[in-house]
N, C-alpha and C positions, 0 to 999 in steps of 0.2 A: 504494500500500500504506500509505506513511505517512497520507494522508486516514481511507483505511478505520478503520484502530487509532484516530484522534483520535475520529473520530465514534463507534465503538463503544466507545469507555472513556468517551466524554462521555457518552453514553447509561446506560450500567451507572452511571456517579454518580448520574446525575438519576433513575434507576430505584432504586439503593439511598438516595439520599437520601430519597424519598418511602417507602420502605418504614421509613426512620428514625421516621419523623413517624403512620406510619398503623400496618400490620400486625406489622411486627418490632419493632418497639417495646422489647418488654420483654425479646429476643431480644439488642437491641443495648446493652442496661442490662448485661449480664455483661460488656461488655470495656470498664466502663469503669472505669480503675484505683483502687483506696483513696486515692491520693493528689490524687487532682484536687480541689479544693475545690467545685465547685460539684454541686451535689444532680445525681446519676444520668440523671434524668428530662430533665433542663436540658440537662447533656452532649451528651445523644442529641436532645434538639429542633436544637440549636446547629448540630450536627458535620452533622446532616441538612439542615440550612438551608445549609449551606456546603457539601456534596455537588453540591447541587438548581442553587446558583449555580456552582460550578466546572465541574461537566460542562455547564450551558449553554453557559457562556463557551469550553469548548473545542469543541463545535459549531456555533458560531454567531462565534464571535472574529474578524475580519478579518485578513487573511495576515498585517499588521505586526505585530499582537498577540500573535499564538500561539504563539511564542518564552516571550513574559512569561506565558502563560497554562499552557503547558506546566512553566514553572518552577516555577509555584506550586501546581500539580497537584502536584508532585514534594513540595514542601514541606509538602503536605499528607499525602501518605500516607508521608512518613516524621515525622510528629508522631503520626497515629493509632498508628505503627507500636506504642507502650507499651501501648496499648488490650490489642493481640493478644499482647503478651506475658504482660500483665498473665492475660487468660483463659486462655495456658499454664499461668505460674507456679500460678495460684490452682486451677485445674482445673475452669473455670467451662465447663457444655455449652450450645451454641447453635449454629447453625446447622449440626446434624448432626455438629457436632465435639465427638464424647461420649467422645475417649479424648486422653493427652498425644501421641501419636504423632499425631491429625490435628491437631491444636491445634500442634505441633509444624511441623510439615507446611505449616499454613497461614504461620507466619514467613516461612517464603522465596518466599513470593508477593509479597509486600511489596516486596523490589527489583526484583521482576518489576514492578510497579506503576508504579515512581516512572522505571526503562528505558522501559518505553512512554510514559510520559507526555511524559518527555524529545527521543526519538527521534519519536515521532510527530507534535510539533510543531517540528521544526528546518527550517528552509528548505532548499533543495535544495539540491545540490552543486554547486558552479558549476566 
C-alpha cells in the first residue's frame, strides 16, 4: 500500500508539475501570493520544475533515499501551502474552486499531502 501512494502522489506531481509549465499555467498564476517577490509567471515555471523533479525522485528514489525524499515532499507542500491560502484569502477562482467554501475546502488537503508523502515513504516496521 505504502509503494502504491509513493508512486501515485509521484505521478500526480510530475502530472501537475507539467501542467505548471504547459496548460494550467495561468490557472496556477492565482495562488501565487502578493508577497512573493518574484514575477507570477516565474513562481509557477519554478514551483512546476520542482513538482516534475520531486515526484520523479519519489518514483524512481532507491529504498535508502525515500525516507529523504519523502521529507522533502512534505516540505514542499507545506511551503506551497501560502499559495492556497493566499487564493482563499484573496478569492482568486481556479481550478473549479469559484467559491470560499471550496477554496476553503481545499486547505485541509494540504496535511492530507504532506501525511502521504510522509507515511508512504517510511520503511517498514520491523
Amino acid at each position: 500500500m505504502r509503494s502504491f501512494l509513493r508512486v501515485l502522489l509521484g505521478l500526480a506531481l510530475v502530472f501537475a508539475g507539467a501542467s505548471h509549465l504547459t496548460f494550467a499555467r495561468e490557472e496556477f498564476r492565482a495562488q501565487v501570493p502578493d508577497f512573493v517577490p518574484l514575477d507570477e509567471d516565474a513562481t509557477v515555471l519554478a514551483s512546476g520544475v520542482a513538482e516534475i523533479a520531486i515526484g520523479s525522485a519519489l518514483v524512481l528514489a532507491p529504498r535508502a533515499s525515500r525516507r529523504a525524499v519523502g521529507a522533502f515532499a512534505a516540505l514542499f507542500f507545506a511551503a506551497v501551502f501560502p499559495g492556497n491560502l493566499s487564493q482563499w484569502r484573496n478569492h482568486r477562482d481556479a481550478f473549479g474552486l469559484d467559491s470560499d467554501r471550496k477554496r476553503l475546502g481545499r486547505l485541509f488537503g494540504q496535511p492530507v499531502l504532506i501525511a502521504a508523502a510522509l507515511w508512504s515513504t517510511r520503511g517498514r516496521r520491523s
